[in-house]
N, C-alpha and C positions, 0 to 999 in steps of 0.2 A: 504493500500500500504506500510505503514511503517514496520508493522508486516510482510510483505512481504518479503520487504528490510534486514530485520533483521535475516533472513533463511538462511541457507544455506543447498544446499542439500546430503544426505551421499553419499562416494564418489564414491559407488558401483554404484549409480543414471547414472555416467556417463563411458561411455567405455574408458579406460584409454589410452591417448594419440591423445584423440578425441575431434570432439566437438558435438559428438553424446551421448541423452540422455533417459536413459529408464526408464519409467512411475516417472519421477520427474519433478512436478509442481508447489510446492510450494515457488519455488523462485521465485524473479523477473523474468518473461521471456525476455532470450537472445536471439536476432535475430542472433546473430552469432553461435548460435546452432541450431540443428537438435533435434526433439522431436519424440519419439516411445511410444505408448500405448501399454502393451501387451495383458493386454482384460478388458473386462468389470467391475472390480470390485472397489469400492470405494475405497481400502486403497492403490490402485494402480492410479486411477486415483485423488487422492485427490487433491484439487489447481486449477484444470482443468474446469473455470468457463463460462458462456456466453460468458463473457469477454475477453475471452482469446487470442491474437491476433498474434498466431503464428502455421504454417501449425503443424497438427500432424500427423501420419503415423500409420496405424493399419493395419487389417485386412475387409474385406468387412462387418463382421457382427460386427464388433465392430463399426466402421463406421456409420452404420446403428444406433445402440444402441447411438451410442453420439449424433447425428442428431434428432432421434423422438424420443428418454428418456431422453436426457441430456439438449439436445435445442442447442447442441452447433452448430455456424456458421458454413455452411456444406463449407460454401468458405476456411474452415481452415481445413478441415477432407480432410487427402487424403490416402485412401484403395489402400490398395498395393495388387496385387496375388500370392496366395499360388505357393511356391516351385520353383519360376524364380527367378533369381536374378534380381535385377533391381537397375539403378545408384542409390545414393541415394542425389538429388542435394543439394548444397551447404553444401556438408559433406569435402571436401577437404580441408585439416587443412595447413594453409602457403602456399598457392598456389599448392600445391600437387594435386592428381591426387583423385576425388570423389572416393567413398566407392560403393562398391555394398552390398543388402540386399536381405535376401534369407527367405522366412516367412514358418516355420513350424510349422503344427499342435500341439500341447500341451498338448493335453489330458486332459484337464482340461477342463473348462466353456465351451458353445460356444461360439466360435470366441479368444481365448486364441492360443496364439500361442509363438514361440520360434525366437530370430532373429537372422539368422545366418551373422556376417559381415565378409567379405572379401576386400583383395586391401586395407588393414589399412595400416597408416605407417608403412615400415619397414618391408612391404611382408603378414604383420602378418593376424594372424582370429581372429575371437573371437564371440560364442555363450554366448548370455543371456537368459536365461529361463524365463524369467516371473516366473509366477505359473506354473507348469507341474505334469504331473504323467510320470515316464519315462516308456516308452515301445519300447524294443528290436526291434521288427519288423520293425516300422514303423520310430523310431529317428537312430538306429547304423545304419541301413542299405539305411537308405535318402540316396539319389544321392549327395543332395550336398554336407553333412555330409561324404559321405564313401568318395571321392575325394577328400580332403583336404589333401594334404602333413602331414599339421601338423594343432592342434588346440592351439594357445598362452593362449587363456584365456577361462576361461567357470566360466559365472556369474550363481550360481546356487543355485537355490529357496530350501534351507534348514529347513523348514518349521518340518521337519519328523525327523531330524540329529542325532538321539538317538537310541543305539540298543534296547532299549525298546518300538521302534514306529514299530511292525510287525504287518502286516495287511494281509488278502486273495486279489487276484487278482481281477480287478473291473467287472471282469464273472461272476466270484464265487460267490462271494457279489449279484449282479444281480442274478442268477440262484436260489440263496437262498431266495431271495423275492417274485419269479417269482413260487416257489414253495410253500412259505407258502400264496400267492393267491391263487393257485390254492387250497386249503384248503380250502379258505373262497369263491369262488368262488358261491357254492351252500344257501352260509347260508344270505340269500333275508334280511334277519332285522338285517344286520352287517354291520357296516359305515365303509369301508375302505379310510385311512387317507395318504397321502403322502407328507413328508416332502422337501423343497427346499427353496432356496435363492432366493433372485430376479434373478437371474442369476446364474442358477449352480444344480445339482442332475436330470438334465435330464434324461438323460439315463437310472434310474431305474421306474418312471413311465411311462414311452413309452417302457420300454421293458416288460411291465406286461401289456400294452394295446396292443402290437403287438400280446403277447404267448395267451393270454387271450379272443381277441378280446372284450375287455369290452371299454364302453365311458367314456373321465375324464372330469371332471370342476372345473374350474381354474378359482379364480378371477379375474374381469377386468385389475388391474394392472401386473398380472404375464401374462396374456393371450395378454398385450400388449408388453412384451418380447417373447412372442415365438411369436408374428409376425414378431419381427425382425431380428429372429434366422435360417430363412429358412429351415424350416422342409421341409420334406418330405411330400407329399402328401397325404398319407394314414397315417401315422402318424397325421399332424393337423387335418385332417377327425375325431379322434380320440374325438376329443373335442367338447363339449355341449356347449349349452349358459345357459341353466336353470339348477341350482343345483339341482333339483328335479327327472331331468332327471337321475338323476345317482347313485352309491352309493357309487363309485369311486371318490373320491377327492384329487385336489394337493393343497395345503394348505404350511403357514409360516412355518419355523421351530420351531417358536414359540407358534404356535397352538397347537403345540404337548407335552402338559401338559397334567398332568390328571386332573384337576380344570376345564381347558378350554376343554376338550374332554366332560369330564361330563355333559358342559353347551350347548353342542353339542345333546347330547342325549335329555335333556330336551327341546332344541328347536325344534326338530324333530317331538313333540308329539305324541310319542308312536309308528313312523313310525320305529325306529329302537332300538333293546334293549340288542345291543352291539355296540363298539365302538374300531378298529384296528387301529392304528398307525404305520409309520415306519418311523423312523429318521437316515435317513443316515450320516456319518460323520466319518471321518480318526480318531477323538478323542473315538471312540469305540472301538479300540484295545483295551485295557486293559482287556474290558468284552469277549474279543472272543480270545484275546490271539492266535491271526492267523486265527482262522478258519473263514467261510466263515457267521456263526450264531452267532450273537452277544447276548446279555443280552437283557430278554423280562423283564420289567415290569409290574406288573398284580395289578387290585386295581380294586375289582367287578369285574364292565360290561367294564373296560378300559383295552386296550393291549397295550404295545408301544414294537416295537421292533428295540433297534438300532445295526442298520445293518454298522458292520464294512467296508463302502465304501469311499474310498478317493480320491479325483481329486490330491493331493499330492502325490509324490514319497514317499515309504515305507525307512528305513534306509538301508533294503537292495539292493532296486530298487537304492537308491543313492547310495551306492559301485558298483552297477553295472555300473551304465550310465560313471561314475569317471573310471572305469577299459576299456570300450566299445571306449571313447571318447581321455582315457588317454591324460588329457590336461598337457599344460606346467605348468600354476597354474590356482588355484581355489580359486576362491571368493566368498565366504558364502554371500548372501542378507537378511534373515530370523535371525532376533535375534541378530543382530550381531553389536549393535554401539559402542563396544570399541574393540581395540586388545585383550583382557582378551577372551573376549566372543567368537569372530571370532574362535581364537586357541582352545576354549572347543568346538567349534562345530566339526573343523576338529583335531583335537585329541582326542575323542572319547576313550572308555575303547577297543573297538573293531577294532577300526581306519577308520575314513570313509574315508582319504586319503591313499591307498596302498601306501609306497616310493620304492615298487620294481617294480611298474605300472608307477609310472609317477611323473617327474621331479617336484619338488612343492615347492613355493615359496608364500610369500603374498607378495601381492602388495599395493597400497595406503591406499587402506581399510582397511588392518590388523596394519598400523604403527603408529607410534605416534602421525598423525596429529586426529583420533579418539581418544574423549573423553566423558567421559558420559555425556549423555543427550543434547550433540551437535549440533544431528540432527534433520530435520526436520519431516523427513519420518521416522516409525516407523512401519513397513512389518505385521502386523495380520491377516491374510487372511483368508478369510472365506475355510474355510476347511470340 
């Protein structure tokens, strides 16, 4: 509790002018705040223990995931619905008038989402992103997003913020794994390998069991998150209980060594006498340099191929969403715990803030009261 006491958390954690807080738990918890989860991932929900004795507000599959993965008091989990606004109680700072919250999709994990607040002091909005991958379609053109007069603030997950973070679209990326399956489709004594988080990289092996119609098998503990991730019916149909059954496997990211592939082979005995891996991950730009084929690795009978796919915004998808959203200011969350660092993300050699798009200021985060190694939260996101 003391080590508790002695946190404090960075000041992006809270929406400025609020006593509204996103994915910061490591302090002492204040009943005079409001707490938001934005999805499932450890360096987001860090702090956030049994113990914990204050409502938190998410999404229905994060909800779920803190309840039957976390253990948390489900009397403290309260799952809000995508895309309504909804009061947000005892968010009314000085007697004022409650906040409404508005929960969008994220493109990122499942159950990651974006929260859009309105009715802040002062008339004002303000979106925080969690983690996202931004997409035109479905975030500029939200209903609730397109209706806003105006956006004051946009807290936004920087994670990508370098014009050296260019990546293919999360189709492409998919399309190009969905093709070099179909490759191995025919070759019966080839172990194909898929890499994922405990939470996160879905979407490229369900999209290669849907194109494919092949079975996957997932160990107990990941097979206990996508029960609480509400698939789709024909998709968890998808999934075996016996590893033998298949040849298709979703496996750690960390499985995907060639050491540990190799030791894969020899447990097999002799049933397979090669060995496919894909590892997906935003940190594979470099090897695909955009495209949608990233860098294979080859060592014998092992393949790994990482496939340039990120649940993060690309640095261009971030000048876009900043040009789509054109907020009042922006505040960096990813990397950013001094002013020094903030100002390198959004002053960029390329500029990821246009100032002929929109009006830009820092706010608390970017000022003096940031100094190194201050805070408690420290943004690494599994990517």
């Amino acid at each position: 509790r003391a080590a508790r006491e002695a946190r404090r958390l960075a000041p992006f954690k809270r929406v400025e002018g609020t006593n509204l807080i996103v994915d910061g738990f490591t302090a002492t918890p204040d009943a005079s705040c409001v707490y938001f989860l934005s999805h499932f991932h450890a360096d987001h929900y860090v702090g956030l223990t049994k113990r914990w004795p204050l409502p938190v507000y998410c999404s229905q599959v994060t909800a779920d995931l803190l309840v039957r993965q976390h253990r948390l008091s489900a009397q403290h989990v309260r799952p809000l619905p995508m895309g309504t606004a909804v009061v947000v109680p005892g968010s009314g700072v000085g007697g004022g008038a409650p906040v409404l919250v508005t929960l969008i999709d994220a493109n990122h994990c499942p159950g990651a989402v974006l929260f859009l607040f309105t009715e802040l002091p002062g008339g004002r909005a303000a979106l925080h992103t969690g983690d996202f991958r931004y997409h035109p379609e479905t975030m500029a053109r939200h209903a609730a997003l397109a209706a806003l007069p105006r956006l004051d603030l946009l807290y936004l997950d920087t994670t990508y913020a370098e014009p050296r973070h260019r990546f293919p679209t999360q189709a492409a990326a998919i399309a190009e794994v969905v093709a070099q399956c179909r490759l191995l489709y025919e070759s019966q004594r080839t172990l194909v390998l898929f890499g994922t988080y405990s939470i996160g990289k879905e979407r490229v092996f369900l999209a290669v069991a849907r194109a494919l119609g092949v079975k996957l098998y997932a160990e107990p503990p990941k097979r206990r998150i996508l029960d609480c991730i509400r698939l789709p019916p024909d998709d968890a149909a998808a999934f075996v209980d016996d590893a033998a059954a298949t040849r298709w496997r979703v496996v750690p990211m960390g499985a995907l060594r060639v050491d540990r592939m190799r030791a894969l082979l020899r447990a097999s005995a002799g049933r397979y006498d090669a060995v496919v891996g894909f590892r997906p991950s935003g940190w594979s730009f470099g090897a695909s340099g955009g495209a949608a084929a990233g860098r294979v690795v080859r060592a014998g009978a092992v393949r790994i191929h990482e496939v340039p796919y990120s649940e993060h915004s690309s640095f261009a998808e971030l000048r876009q969403c900043v040009r789509d959203w054109a907020p009042v200011r922006v505040v960096p969350t990813v990397s950013c715990a001094t002013r020094e660092k903030a100002k390198a993300i959004l002053d960029t050699p390329l500029k990821l803030i246009d100032f002929g798009l929109t009006k830009f200021a820092f706010c608390a985060v970017c000022t003096a009261s940031c100094s190194p190694g201050s805070f408690s939260d420290k943004q690494t996101s599994q990517r």
